[in-house]
C-alpha positions in Angstrom: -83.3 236.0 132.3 -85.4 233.2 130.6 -88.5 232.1 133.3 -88.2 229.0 134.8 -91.3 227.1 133.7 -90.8 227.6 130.1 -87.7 225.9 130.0 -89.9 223.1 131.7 -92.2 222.2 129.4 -89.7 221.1 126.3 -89.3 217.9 124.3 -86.6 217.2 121.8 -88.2 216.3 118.5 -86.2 213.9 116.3 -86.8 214.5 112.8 -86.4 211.4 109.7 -83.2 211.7 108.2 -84.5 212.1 104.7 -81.8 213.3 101.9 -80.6 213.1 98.4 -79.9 209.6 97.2 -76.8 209.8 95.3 -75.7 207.3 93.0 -72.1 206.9 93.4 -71.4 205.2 90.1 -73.2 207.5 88.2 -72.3 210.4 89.9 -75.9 211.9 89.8 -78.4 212.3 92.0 -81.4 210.3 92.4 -84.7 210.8 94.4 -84.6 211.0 98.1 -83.0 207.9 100.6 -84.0 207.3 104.1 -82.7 205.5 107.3 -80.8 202.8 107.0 -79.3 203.9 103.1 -79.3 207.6 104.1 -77.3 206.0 107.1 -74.7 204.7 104.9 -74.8 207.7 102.8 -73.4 209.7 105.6 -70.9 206.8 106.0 -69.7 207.8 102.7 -69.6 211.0 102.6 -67.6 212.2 106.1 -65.1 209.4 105.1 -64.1 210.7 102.1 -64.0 214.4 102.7 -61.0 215.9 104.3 -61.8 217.7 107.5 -61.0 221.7 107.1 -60.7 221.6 103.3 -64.4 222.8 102.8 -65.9 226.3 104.1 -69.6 224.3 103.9 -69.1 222.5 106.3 -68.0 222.8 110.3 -64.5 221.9 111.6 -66.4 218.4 113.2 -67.2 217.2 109.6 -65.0 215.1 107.8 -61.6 212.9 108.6 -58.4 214.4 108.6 -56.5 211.7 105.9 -54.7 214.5 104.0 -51.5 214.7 106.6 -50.7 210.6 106.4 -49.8 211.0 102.8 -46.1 210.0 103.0 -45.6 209.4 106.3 -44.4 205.9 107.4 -46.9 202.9 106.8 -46.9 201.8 110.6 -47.0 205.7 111.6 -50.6 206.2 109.7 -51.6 202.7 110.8 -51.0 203.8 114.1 -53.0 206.9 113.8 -55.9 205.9 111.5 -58.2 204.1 114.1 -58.9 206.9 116.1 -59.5 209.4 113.2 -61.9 207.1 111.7 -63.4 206.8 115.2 -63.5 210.6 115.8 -65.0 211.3 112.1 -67.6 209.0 112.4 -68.8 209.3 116.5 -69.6 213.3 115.9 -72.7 211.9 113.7 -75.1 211.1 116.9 -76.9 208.3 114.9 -73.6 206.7 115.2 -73.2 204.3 118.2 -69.8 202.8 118.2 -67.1 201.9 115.5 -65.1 198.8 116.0 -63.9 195.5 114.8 -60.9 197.0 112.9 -58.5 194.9 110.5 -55.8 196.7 109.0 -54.0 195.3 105.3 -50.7 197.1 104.5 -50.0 197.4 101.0 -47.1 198.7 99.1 -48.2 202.2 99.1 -51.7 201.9 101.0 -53.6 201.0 104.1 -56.9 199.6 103.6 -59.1 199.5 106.7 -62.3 197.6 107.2 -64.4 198.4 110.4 -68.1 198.0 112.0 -70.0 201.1 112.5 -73.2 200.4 115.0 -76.0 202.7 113.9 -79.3 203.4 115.0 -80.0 202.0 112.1 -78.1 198.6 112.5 -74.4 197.8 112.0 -72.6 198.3 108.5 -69.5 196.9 107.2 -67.0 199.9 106.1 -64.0 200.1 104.4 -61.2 203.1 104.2 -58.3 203.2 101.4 -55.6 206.0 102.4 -52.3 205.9 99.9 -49.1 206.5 101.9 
């Protein structure tokens, strides 16, 4: 049993969300990137790696994308919006995601969306082939 007044005197420390700046043209990495660009960094990153592919990371990390590939245009278009949602909310620097427009292409979705951060609000966009 864990005494009482210990788990009194706690506070939750929040630490800078320094990381590798990558340079996505490039492919390299460059220096170290903080707040609002390590912010966007994240963006990147769970967007565009498929949830459950990678032992690295937990089952929370990542969008599930893989599954809409060859399904009906207006069946992924349906289901898109909340996956994007529930990738990005599980990141608690991440407020709220919204202001979705959908463009159906020939064999594609594109998506462009809001994501309110901590940091401020960025302007995101999602490409899934169907």
């Amino acid at each position: 049993m864990i005494p009482y007044n210990i788990l009194r005197n706690y506070s939750i420390i929040e630490y800078p969300t320094n990381t590798y700046k990558m340079d996505i043209e490039r492919k390299r990495i460059i220096g170290y990137t903080d707040g609002k660009e390590a912010m966007k960094q994240a963006i990147y990153k769970i967007l565009r790696t498929e949830r459950f592919d990678y032992v690295i990371y937990n089952s929370d990390y990542g969008i599930e994308l893989k599954d809409l590939f060859g399904r009906d245009k207006y069946i992924a278009y349906a289901v898109l919006e909340r996956r994007i949602k529930e990738a990005l909310t599980v990141d608690d620097r991440i407020n709220d995601v919204y202001d979705f427009e959908f463009e159906i292409g020939r064999n594609s979705i594109s998506v462009t969306f809001t994501v309110d951060t901590i940091f401020g609000e960025n302007k995101e966009e999602v490409s899934v082939s169907v």
